[in-house]
C-alpha positions as CSV (number, residue, x, y, z in Angstrom):
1,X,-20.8,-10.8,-16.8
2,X,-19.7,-14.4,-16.5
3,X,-17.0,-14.0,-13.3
4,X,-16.1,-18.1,-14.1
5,X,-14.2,-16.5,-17.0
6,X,-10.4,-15.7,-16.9
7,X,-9.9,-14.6,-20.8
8,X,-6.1,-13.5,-20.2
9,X,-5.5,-17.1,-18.2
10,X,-7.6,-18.7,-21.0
11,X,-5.7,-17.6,-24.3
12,X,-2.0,-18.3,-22.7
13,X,-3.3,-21.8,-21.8
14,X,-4.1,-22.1,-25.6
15,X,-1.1,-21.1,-26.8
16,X,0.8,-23.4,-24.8
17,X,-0.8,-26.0,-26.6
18,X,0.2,-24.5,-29.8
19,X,3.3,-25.3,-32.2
20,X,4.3,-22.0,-32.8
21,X,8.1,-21.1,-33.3
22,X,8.9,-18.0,-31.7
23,X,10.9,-15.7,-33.9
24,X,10.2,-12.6,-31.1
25,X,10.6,-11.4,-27.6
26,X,11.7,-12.4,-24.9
27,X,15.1,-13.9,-25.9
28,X,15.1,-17.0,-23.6
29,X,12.0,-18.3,-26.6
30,X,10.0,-20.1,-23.5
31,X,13.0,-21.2,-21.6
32,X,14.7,-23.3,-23.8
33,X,17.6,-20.0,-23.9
34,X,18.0,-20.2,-20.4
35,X,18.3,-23.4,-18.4
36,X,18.8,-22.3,-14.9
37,X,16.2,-19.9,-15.0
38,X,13.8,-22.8,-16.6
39,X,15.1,-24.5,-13.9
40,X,14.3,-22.7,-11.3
41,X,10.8,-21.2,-12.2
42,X,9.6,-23.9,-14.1
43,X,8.8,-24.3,-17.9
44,X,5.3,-24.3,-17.3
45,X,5.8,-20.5,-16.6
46,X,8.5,-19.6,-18.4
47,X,6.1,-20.8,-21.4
48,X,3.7,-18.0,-20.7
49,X,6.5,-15.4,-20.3
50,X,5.3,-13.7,-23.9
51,X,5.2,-10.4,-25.5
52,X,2.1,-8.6,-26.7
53,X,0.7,-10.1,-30.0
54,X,-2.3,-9.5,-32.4
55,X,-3.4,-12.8,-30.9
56,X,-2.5,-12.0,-27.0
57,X,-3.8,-8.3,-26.7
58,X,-1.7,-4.9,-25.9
59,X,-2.0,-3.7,-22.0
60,X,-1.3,-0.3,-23.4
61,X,-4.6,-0.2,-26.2
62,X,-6.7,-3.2,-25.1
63,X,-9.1,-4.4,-27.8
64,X,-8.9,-8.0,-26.7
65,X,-8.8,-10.4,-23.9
66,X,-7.1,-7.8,-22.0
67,X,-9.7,-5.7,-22.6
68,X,-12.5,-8.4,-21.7
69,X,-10.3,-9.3,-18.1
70,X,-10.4,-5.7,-17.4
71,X,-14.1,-5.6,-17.4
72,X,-14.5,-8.5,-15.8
73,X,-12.3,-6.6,-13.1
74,X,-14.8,-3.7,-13.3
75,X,-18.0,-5.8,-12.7
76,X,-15.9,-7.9,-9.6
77,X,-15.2,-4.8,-8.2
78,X,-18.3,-2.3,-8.7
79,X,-16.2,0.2,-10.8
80,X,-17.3,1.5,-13.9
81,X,-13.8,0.2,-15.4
82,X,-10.7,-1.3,-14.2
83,X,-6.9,-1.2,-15.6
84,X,-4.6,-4.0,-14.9
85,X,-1.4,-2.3,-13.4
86,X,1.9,-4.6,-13.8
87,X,4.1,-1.6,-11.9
88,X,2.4,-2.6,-8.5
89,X,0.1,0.4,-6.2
90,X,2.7,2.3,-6.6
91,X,2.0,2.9,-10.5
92,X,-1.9,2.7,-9.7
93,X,-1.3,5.8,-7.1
94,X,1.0,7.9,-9.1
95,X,-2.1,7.6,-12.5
96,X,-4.5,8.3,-9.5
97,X,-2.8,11.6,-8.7
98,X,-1.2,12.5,-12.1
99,X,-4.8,12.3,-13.7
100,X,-6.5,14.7,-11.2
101,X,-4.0,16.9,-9.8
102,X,-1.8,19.5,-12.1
103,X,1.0,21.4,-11.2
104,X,0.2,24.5,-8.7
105,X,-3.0,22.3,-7.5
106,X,-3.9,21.6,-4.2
107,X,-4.2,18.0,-3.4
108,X,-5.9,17.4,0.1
109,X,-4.6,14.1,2.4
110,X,-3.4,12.8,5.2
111,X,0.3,12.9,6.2
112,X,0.8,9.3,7.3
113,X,0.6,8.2,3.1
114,X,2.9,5.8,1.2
115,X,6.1,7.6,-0.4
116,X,4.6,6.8,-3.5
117,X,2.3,9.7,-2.9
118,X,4.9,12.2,-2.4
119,X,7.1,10.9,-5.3
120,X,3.5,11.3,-7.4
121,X,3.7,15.0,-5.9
122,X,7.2,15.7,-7.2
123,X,6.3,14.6,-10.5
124,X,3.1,16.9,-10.8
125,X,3.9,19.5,-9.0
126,X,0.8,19.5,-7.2
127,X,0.8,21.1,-3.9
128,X,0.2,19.0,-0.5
129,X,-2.7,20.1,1.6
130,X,-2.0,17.9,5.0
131,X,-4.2,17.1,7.5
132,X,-2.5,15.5,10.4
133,X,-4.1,12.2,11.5
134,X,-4.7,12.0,15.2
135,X,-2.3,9.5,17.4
136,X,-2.9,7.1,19.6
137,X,-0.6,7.9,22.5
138,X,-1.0,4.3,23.8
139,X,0.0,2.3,20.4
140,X,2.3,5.2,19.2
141,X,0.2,5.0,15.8
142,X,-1.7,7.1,13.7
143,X,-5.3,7.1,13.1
144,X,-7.8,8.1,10.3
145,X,-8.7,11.4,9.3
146,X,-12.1,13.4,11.4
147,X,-14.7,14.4,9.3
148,X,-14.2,17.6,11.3
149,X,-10.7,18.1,10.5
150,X,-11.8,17.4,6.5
151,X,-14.5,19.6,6.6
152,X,-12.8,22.3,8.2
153,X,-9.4,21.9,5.2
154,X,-11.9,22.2,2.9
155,X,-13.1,25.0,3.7
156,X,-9.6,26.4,4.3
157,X,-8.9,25.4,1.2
158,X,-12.2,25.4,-1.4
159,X,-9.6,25.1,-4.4
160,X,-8.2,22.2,-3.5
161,X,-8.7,19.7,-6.4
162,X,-9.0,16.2,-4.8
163,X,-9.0,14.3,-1.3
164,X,-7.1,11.6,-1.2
165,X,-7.5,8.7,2.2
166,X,-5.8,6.0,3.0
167,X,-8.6,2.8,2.9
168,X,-7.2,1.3,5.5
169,X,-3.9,2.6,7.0
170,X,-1.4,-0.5,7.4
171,X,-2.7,-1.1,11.0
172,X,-5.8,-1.6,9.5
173,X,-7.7,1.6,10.9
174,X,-10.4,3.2,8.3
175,X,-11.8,6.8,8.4
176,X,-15.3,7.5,7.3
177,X,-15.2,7.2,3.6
178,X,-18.4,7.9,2.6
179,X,-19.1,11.0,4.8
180,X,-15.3,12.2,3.1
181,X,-17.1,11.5,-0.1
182,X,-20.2,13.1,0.3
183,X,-18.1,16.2,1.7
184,X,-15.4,16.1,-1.4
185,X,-18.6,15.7,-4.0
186,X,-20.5,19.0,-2.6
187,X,-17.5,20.9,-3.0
188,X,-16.6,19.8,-6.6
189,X,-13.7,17.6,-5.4
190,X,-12.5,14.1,-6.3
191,X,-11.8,11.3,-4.2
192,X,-8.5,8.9,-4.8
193,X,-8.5,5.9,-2.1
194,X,-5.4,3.6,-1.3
195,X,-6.3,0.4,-1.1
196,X,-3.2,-1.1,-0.7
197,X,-4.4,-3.1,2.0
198,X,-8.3,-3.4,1.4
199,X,-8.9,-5.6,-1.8
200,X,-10.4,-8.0,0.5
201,X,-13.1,-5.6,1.2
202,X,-15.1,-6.0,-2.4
203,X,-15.2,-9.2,-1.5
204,X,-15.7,-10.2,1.7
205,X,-18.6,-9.6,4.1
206,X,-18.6,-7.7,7.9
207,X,-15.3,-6.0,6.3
208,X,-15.4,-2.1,6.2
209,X,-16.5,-0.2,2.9
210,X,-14.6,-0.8,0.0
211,X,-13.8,2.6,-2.1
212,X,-16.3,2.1,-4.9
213,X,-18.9,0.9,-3.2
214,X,-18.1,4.4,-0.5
215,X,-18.5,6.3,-4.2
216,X,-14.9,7.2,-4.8
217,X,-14.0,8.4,-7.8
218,X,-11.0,6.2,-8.1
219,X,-9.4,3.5,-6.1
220,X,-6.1,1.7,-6.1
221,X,-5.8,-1.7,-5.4
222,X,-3.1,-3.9,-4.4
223,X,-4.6,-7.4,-5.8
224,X,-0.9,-8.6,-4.7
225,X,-1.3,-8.0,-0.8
226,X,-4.4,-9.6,0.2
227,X,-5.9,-10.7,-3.0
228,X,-3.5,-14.1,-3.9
229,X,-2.2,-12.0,-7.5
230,X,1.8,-11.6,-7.9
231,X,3.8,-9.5,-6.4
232,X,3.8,-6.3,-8.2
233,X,0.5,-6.6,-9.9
234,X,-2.5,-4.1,-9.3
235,X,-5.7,-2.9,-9.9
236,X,-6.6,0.5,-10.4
237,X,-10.2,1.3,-10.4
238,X,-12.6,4.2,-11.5
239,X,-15.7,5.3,-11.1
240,X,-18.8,6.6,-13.1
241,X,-17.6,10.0,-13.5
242,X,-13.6,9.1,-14.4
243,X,-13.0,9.7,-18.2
244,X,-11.4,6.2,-18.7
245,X,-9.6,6.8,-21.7
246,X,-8.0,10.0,-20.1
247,X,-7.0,8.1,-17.4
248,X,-5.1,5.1,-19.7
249,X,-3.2,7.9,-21.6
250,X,-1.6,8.8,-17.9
251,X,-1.0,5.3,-17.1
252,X,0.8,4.9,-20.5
253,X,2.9,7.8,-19.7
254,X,4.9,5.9,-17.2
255,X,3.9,2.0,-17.7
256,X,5.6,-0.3,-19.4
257,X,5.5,-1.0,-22.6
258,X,6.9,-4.8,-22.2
259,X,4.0,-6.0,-19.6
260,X,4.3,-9.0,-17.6
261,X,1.8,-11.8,-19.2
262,X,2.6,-13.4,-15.6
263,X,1.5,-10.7,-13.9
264,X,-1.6,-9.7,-15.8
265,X,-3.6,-13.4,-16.0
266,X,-2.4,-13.4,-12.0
267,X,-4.5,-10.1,-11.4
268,X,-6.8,-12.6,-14.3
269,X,-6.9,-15.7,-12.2
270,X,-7.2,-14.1,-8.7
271,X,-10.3,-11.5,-9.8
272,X,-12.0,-14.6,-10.9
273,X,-11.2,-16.9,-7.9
274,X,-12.4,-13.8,-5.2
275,X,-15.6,-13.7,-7.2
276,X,-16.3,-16.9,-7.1
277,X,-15.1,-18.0,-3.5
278,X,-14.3,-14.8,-1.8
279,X,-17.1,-14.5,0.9
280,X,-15.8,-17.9,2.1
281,X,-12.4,-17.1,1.7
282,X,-12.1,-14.2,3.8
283,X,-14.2,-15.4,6.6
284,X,-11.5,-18.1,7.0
285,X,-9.4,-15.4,7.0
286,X,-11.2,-13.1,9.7
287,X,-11.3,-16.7,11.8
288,X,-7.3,-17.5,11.6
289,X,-7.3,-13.3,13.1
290,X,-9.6,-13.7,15.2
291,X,-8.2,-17.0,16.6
292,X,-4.4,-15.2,17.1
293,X,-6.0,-12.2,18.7
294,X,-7.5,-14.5,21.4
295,X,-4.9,-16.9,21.8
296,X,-1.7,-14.0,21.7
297,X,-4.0,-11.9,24.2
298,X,-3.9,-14.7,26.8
299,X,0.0,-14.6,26.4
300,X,0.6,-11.7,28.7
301,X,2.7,-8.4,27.8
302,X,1.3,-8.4,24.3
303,X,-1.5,-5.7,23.2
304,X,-3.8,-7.2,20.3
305,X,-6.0,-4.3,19.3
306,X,-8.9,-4.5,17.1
307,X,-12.7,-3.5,16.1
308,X,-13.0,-2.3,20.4
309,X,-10.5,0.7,18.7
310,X,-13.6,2.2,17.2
311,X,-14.6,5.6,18.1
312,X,-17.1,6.8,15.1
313,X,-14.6,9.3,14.1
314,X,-10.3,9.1,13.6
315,X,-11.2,5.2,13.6
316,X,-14.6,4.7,12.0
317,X,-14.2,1.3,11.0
318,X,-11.1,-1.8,11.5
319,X,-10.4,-4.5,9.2
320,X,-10.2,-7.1,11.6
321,X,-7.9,-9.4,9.3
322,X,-5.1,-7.6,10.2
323,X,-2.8,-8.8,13.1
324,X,-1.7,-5.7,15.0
325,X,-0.4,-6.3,18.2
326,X,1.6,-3.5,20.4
327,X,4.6,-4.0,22.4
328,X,5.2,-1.7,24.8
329,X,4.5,-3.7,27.8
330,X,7.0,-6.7,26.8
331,X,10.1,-4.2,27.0
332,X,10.7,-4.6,23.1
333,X,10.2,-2.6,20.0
334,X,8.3,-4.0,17.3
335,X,10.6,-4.2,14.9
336,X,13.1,-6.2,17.8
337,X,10.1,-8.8,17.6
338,X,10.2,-8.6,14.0
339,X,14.0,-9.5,14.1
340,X,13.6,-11.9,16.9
341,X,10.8,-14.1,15.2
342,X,13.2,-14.1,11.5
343,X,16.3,-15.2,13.5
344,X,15.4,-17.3,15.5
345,X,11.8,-19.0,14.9
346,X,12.3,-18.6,10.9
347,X,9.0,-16.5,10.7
348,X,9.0,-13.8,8.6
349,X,5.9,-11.1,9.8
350,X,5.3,-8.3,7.7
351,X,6.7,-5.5,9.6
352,X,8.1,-4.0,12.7
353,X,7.8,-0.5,14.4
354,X,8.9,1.1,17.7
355,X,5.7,0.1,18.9
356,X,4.1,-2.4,17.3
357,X,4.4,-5.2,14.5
358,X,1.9,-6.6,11.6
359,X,2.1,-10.4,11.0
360,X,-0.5,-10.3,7.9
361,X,-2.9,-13.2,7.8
362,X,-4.7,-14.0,4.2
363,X,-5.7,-16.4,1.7
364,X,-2.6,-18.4,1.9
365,X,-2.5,-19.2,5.8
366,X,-2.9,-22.6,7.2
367,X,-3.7,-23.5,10.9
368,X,-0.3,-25.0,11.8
369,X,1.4,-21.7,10.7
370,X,-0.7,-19.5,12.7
371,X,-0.1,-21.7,15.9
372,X,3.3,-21.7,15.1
373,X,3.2,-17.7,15.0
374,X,1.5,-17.8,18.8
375,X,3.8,-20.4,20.0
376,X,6.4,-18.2,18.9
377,X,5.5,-15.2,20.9
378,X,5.1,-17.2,24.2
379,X,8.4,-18.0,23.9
380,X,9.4,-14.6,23.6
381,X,7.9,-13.2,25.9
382,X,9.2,-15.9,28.2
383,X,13.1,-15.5,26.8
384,X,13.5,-11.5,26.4
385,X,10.9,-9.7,28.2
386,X,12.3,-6.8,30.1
387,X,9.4,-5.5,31.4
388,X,7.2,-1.9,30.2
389,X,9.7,-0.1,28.6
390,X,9.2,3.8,27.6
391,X,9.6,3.9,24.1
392,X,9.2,7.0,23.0
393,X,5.8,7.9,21.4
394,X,5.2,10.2,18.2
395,X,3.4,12.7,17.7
396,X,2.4,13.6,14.3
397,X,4.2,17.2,13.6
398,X,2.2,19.4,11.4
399,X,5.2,19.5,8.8
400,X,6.3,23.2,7.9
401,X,5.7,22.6,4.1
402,X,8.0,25.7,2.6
403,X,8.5,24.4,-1.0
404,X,6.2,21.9,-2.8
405,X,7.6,18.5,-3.2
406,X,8.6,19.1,-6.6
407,X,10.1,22.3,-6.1
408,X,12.1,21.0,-3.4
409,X,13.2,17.7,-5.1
410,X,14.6,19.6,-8.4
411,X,16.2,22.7,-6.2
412,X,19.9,23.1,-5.8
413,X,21.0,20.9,-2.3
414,X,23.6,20.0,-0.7
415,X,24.0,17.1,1.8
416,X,24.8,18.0,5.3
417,X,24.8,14.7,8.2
418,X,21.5,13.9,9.5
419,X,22.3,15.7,13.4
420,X,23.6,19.3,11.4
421,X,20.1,19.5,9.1
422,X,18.0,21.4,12.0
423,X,16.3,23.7,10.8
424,X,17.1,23.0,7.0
425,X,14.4,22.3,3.9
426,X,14.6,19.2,3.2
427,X,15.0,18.1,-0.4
428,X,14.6,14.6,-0.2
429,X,12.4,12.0,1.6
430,X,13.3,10.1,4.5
431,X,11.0,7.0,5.8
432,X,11.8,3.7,7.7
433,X,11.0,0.8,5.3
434,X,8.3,-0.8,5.6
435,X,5.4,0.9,6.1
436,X,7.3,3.5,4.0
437,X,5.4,6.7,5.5
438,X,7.8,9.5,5.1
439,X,9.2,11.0,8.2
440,X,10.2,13.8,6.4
441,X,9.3,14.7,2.7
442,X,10.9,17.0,0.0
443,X,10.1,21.0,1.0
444,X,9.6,20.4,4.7
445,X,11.6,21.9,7.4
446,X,14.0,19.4,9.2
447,X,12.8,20.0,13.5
448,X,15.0,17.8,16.2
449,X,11.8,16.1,16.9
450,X,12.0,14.5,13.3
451,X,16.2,13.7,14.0
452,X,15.6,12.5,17.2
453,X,12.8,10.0,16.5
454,X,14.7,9.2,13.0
455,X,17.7,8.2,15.6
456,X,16.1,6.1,18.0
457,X,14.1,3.9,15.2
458,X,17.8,3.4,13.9
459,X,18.8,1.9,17.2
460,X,16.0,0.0,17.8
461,X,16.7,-1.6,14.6
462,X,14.4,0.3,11.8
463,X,15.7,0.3,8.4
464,X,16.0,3.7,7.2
465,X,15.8,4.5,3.6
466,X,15.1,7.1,0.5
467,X,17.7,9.5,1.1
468,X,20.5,9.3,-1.9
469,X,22.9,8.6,1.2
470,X,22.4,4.5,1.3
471,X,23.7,4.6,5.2
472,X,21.1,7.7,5.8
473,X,23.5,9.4,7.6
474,X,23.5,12.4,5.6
475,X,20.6,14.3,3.8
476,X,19.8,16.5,1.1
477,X,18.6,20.2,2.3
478,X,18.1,23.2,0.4
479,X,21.5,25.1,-0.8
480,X,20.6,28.5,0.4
């Protein structure tokens, strides 16, 4: 197919040209009913902020452009057929699971996923089957899943309908996808990939295996994150073997019906600009992370870790775009470096931990912005280092899952505060924000380990959120 085509980008270009008098939705008719948003976003955009027409396709029953962009997507990406998804990962993810897993099902995956996983859970009412990743005592991180420890829940559990893996985790760590695939395949089992963070991987080279290319049955791709689309816009891809119309009836059970013309010729424009110019793109990319690996390492106190993680098993493979650095050593939480570089430098990275923080490097970085990054950290290091610390390091729990998610989300609860829910179900999640990895999800037992490490990320300064209490003082447990 002819990837120098953006057929979504192409038509709204045309009808900007046009004279048409808009007698329809949206109410602002191209800006002129709304100044200070015109104002502010520009008319150029607020032109192309339309409503599906005969003339400008339906996301919902495709027959047009839409329909042509989203093969486009397919051939870009080596699926057999692609959706543009305008309610970010977080829709691709729940049509993932709600097209493959039904209620009383076992679905297989790691315990370190995105809440959007367990909210996908509690609307199924498929049952979690977790398999907790090993830890990296040194970076207080999780890893990938073993091929061992997959091997042996599928035997455990030879029911189980689908596998689901994080392609990569946030730090950038990767398991062995294509040995998880062969394993899932021989058993009857379907594979769903997060790809939050990996659409860089169909496109760039020395990267590790993209989902489609590992022979996943379906794969969700944040086109937003490292891909150059808007925020909030997706991909969700399928493979050979995915009944593609099957899966568009699930995404129309929850997707708008108003779709986002903005949104869809950005996932357009940004497919067609990584097929053309991707290889290049992302080796700039993979130099500005190399270059701040080397350059941060020669700081002192700072741990930059990378590819030397490998270990042909719990980390099979590292995208070495991502910036991971570990903090122990300087005295300071990630998330206190996080706060440190906003405040003071006006640097925004994309997350903080106890441990460790992500400054994420992609197709929009420039030289001066990554030395102003390093030069940042030096000072740092020289202004608030207070020498190794001992954070405290987590262990991943193997959660006491009592209820499903669903069951526990819909049960009668009550709240109790935070410090009194020992022992408790719990009926809600409970995550800091981002990476938004439940610390505790709906139908699991509340332990002091969980309270206690939920405590100290409050105090180093983690945001703490998905419980109905805003302040996450108190949280819902199951009113027996």
């Amino acid at each position: 197919m002819d990837q120098n085509r953006a057929p979504v980008f192409e038509a709204l270009e045309a009808m900007r040209q046009d004279k048409l008098v808009p007698f329809d939705v949206p109410g602002h008719k191209r800006g002129k009913g709304n100044r200070v948003l015109t104002d502010f976003l520009g008319e150029r955009c607020m032109s192309v902020d339309v409503n599906s027409t005969k003339y400008l396709d339906s996301l919902g029953h495709p027959t047009g452009i839409i329909k042509e962009g989203e093969e486009l997507a397919a051939a870009a990406f080596g699926a057999a057929s692609a959706f543009f998804m305008v309610g970010g990962t977080t829709a691709s993810i729940q049509a993932m699971i709600l097209s493959n897993v039904r209620k009383g099902e076992k679905l297989i995956l790691p315990r370190n996923v995105h809440q959007s996983i367990v909210n996908a859970l509690i609307l199924c009412g498929a049952v979690p089957v977790y398999i907790n990743p090993q830890t990296s005592r040194r970076l207080g991180i999780a890893l990938g899943m073993s091929v061992n420890d997959v091997l042996r829940t599928i035997d455990e559990n030879p029911d189980a309908r689908a596998i689901f893996v994080n392609n990569p985790t946030y730090y950038g760590i990767c398991s062995n996808l294509k040995e998880i695939v062969k394993a899932a395949h021989a058993h009857g089992m379907r594979v769903l990939c997060d790809e939050a963070h990996g659409a860089h991987f169909y496109f760039g080279q020395g990267l590790p295996v993209s989902g489609m290319a590992a022979g996943a049955d379906m794969a969700a791709v944040s086109m937003h994150k490292s891909g150059g689309s808007l925020t909030q816009s997706s991909f969700l891809l399928c493979g050979p073997d995915v009944d593609a119309d099957y899966a568009r009836q699930i995404i129309n059970l929850t997707q708008t019906t108003s779709a986002s013309y903005l949104l869809i010729s950005s996932l357009d424009i940004s497919r067609r600009t990584l097929a053309q110019d991707g290889k290049r793109i992302f080796e700039k990319v993979k130099q500005y992370a190399a270059y701040a690996r080397e350059e941060i390492s020669q700081i002192g106190d700072y741990l930059v870790y990378s590819e030397e993680m490998i270990n042909g098993d719990s980390i099979f493979d590292y995208d070495t775009t991502k910036l991971s650095v570990n903090t122990y050593d300087l005295g300071l939480a990630g998330i206190e470096v996080h706060d440190i570089l906003h405040d003071e430098y006006d640097i925004q990275i994309e997350f903080g931990d106890l441990g460790n923080f992500l400054a994420y490097i992609s197709i929009g970085d420039r030289t001066k912005n990554i030395e102003r990054l390093i030069g940042a950290l030096y000072e740092i290091r020289r202004r608030y280092r207070r020498g190794k610390n001992e954070l405290p390091h987590f262990e991943y729990i193997s959660p006491q899952v009592i209820l499903t998610p669903q069951e526990a989300f819909y049960a009668r609860s009550r709240s109790l505060p935070l410090e009194d829910s020992m022992g408790h179900i719990c009926c809600e999640s409970l995550m800091t924000y981002p990476p938004g990895i439940p610390l505790l999800a709906p139908g699991e037992q509340i332990t002091t380990e969980i309270i206690e490490f939920i405590n100290t990320s409050r105090e180093r300064g983690c945001v703490i959120t998905g419980t109905q209490d805003i302040t996450a003082r108190h949280i819902k447990v199951l009113d027996q």
